[in-house]
N, C-alpha and C positions, 0 to 999 in steps of 0.2 A: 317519554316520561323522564323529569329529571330525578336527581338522586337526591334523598332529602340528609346524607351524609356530611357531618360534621366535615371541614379538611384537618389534618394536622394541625398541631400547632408548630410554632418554629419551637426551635430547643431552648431558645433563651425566655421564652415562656414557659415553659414546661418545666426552668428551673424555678422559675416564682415562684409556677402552684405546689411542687415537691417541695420548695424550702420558703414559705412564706409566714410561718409559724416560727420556725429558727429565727429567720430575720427579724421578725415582730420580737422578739425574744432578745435578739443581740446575742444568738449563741453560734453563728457564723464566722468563718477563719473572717480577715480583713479584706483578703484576694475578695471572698466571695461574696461577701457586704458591696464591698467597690462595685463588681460585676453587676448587681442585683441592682442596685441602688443608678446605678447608668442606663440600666435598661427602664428602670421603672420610669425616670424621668425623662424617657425617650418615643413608651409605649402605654397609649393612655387604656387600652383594655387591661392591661395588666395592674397599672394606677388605680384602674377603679376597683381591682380586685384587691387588691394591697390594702386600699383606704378603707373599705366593706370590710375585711375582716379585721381593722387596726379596731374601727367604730364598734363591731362586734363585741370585741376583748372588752374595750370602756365600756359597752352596755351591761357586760355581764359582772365585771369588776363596780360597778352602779349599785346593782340587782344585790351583790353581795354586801353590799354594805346595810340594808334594809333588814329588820329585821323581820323573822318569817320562822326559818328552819330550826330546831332547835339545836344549840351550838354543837353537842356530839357530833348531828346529822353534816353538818354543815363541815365541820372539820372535817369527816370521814370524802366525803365528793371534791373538799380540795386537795387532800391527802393523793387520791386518785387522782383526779387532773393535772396534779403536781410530778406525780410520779411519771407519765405518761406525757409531761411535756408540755400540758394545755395552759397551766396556769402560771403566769406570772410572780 
């Protein structure tokens, strides 16, 4: 029976998915911008995880512009998001 186990990832991945929100952000030293941004253009699972959650943000940054919520509500979830680092 094989093992239906994930492997590792390498570490230079593992920094993506830990700091791929920073980066999308631009709140990354320069070193680590450099490092991220070399590997991205090097390692396409990583690229497509990068560009999926870049596309994410712009969907949701889309969504907010629609009107829907009412403005209180809507201040208050980006208040949060913002706090917490999600929001642009």
């Amino acid at each position: 029976m094989t093992s239906s186990r994930i492997p590792p990832l390498p570490p230079e991945c593992m920094e993506v998915l830990t700091h791929v929100w920073d980066f999308l952000d631009e709140q990354l030293t320069p070193e680590t911008t450099d490092r991220l941004t070399t590997h991205l253009k090097n390692c396409p699972q990583c690229f497509g995880y990068q560009s999926f959650q870049e596309q994410f943000l712009d969907a949701l940054a889309t969504l907010g512009d629609r009107p829907g919520a009412p403005p209180a509500l809507r201040e208050r979830v980006l208040s949060v998001l913002r706090e917490q680092g999600f929001a642009r």
